[in-house]
C-alpha positions in Angstrom: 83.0 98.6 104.3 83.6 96.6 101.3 87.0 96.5 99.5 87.8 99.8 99.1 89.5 99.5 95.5 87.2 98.9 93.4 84.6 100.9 95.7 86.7 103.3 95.4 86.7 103.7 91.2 83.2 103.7 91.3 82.4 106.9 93.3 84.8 108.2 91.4 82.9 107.9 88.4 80.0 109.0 90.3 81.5 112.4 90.7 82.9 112.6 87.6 79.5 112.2 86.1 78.0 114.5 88.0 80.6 117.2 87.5 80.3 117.2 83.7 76.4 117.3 83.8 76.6 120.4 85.8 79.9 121.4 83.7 77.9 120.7 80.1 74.9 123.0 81.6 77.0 125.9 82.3 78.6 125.5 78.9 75.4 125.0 77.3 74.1 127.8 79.3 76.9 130.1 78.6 76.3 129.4 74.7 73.0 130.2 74.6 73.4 133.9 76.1 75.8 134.4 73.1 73.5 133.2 71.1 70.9 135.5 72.5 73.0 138.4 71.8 73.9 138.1 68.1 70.1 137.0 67.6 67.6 137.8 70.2 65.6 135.6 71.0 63.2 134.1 74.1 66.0 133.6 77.3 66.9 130.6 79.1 65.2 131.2 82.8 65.7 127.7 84.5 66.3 128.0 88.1 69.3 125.7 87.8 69.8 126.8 91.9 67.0 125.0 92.8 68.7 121.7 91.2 71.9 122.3 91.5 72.3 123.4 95.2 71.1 119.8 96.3 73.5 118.2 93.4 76.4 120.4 95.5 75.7 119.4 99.0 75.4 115.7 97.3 79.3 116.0 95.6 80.4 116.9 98.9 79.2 113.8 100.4 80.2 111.5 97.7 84.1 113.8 97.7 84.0 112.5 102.0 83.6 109.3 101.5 86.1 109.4 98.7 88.1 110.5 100.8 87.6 107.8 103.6 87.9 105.2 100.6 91.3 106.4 99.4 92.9 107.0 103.3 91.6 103.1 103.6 93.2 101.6 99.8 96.6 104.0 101.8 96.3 101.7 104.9 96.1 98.3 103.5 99.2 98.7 102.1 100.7 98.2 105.4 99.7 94.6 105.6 102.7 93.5 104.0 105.0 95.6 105.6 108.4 94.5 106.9 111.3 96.6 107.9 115.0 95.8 108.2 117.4 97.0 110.0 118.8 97.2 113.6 115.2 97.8 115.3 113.7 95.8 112.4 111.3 93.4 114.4 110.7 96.2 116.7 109.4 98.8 114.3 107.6 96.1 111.9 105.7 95.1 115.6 104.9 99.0 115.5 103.3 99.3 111.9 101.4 95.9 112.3 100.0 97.2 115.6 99.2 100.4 113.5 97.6 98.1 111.1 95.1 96.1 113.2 94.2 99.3 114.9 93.0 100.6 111.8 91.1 97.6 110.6 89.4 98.2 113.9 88.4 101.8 113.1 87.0 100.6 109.6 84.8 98.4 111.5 83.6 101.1 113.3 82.7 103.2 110.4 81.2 100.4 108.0 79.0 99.3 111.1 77.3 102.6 111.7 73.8 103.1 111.7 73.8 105.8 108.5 73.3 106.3 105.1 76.7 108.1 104.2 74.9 108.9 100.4 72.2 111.1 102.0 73.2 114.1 102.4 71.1 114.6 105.2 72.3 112.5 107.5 74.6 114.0 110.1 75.4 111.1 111.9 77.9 110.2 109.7 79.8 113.3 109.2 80.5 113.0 112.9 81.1 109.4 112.8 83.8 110.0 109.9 85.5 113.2 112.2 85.6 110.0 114.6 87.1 107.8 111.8 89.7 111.0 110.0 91.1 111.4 114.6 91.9 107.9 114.4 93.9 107.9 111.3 95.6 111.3 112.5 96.7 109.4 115.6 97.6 105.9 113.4 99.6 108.3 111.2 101.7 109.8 114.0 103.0 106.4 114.9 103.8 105.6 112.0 105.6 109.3 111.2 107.8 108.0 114.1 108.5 104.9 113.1 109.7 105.8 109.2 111.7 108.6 111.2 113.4 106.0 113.3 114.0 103.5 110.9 115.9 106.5 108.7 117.8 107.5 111.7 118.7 103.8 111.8 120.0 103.9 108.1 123.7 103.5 107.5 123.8 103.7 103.2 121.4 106.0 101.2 120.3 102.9 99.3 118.4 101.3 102.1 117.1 104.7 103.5 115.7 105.0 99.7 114.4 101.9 99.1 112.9 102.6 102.5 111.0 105.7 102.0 110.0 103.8 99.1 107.8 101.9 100.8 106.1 104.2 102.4 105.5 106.4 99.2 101.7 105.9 99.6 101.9 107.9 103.2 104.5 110.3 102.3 101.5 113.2 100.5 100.1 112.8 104.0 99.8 116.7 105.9 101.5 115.0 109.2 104.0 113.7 107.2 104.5 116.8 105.3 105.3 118.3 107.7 108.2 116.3 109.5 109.5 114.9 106.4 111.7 117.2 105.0 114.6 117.5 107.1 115.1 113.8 106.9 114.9 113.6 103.3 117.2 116.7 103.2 119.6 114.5 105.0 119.1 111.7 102.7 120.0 114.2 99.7 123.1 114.9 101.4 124.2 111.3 101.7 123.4 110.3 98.4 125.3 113.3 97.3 128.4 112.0 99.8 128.3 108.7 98.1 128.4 110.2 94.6 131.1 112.7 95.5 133.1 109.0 97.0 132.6 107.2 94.1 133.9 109.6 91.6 137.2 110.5 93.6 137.7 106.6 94.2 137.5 106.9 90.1 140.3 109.5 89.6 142.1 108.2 92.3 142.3 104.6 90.2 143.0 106.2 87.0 146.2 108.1 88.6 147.7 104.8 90.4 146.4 102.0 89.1 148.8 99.7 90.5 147.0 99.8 94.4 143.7 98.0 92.8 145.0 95.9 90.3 148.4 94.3 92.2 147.0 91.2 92.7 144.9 90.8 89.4 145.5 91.2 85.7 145.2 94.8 85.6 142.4 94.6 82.1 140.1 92.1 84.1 141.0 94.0 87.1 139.9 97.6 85.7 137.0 96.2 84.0 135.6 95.2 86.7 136.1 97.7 89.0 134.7 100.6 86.8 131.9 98.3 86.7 131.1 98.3 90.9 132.0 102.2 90.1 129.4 102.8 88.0 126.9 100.6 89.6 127.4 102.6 92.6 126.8 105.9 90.7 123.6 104.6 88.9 121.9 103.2 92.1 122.9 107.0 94.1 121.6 108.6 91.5 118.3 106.4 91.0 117.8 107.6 94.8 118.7 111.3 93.8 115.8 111.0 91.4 113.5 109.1 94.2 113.7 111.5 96.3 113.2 114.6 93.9 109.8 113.1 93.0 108.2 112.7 96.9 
């Protein structure tokens, strides 16, 4: 398989050619029959079936191995992957592990004996049901370890900037589906740490003199409505993180 990227952009515009040719006929199409109406005139009688059913089962070839393209651009991602944290070294092992496994399953796929652009050619719809098991099974693992490494998160910053880095997995079905509860708990945190912040806020304003006794209390409140509000901008930049998985 070659690099899936730019591979990747050019099936794309495959289909998207394809879909406005068959898109401009039915306009085209469409247009004439009104035509036909207000002025009658000799009809359109193409058998667009007898072109258009192999153009179908052709886009649904081209739309699989679009698919297989973008799950590989997903994985590659992970090559550069390294966790922190308390099982850091452990989890990272885990995801490169993940990794290698999946270069191994492109292999697989690239070196089959097919044509994947002939439609006719079952082999490699059963060799990509092959290739889409794998990924199910890569995916699991790695649903398990981005649900550890939350567990393992003491401050909604580093839980963010976590899930984060996994944003190109997160649309995943598997994930989908285990994925809310933590990032419902995430939510809750960062709403914990806003809720902190502002009565450490109104608790300064009302006795200044615990924060400021040993500092000029101007340089002192400056500065410490500046941590303040550096702590409310970065819980709210993970509010807003989270609200657009």
């Amino acid at each position: 398989m070659s690099e899936p990227g730019p591979v990747l952009g050019e099936i794309r515009l495959v289909i998207h050619t394809l879909q406005t040719l068959k898109l401009a006929y039915t306009q085209m199409q469409t247009q004439l029959e009104l035509q036909n109406q207000a002025t009658p005139s000799r009809s359109w009688t193409f058998p667009s079936h007898l072109v258009f059913i192999h153009l179908d089962t052709f886009l649904r070839r081209l739309l699989s191995i679009q698919g297989a393209h973008f799950i590989t651009v997903r994985f590659y991602q992970l090559d550069q992957t390294i966790l922190s944290g308390v099982n850091s070294t452990l989890l990272t092992d885990v995801v490169q592990e993940a990794y290698q496994d999946f270069l191994v399953q492109v292999r697989l796929l690239s070196g089959c004996n097919c044509d994947p652009t002939d439609p006719e050619d079952q082999s490699f719809e059963l060799n990509l049901d092959q290739f889409q098991a794998q990924v199910s099974d890569l995916e699991t693992r790695l649903v398990s370890v981005l649900s550890k490494a939350l567990e393992d998160c003491s401050e909604a910053l580093s839980a963010t900037k976590l899930v984060k880095m996994f944003w190109f997995f997160l649309d995943r079905p598997l994930v989908q589906d285990q994925l809310p509860s933590y990032l419902n708990q995430l939510v809750e945190q960062v709403l914990t740490d806003l809720d902190q912040t502002e009565l450490e806020f109104y608790s300064e304003r009302e006795e200044p003199e615990r924060f400021f006794r040993f500092h000029p209390a101007a340089a002192a409140r400056l500065c410490w409505n500046r941590q303040l509000r550096r702590r409310a901008e970065e819980a709210l930049r993970s509010f807003r993180t989270i609200q657009n998985l």
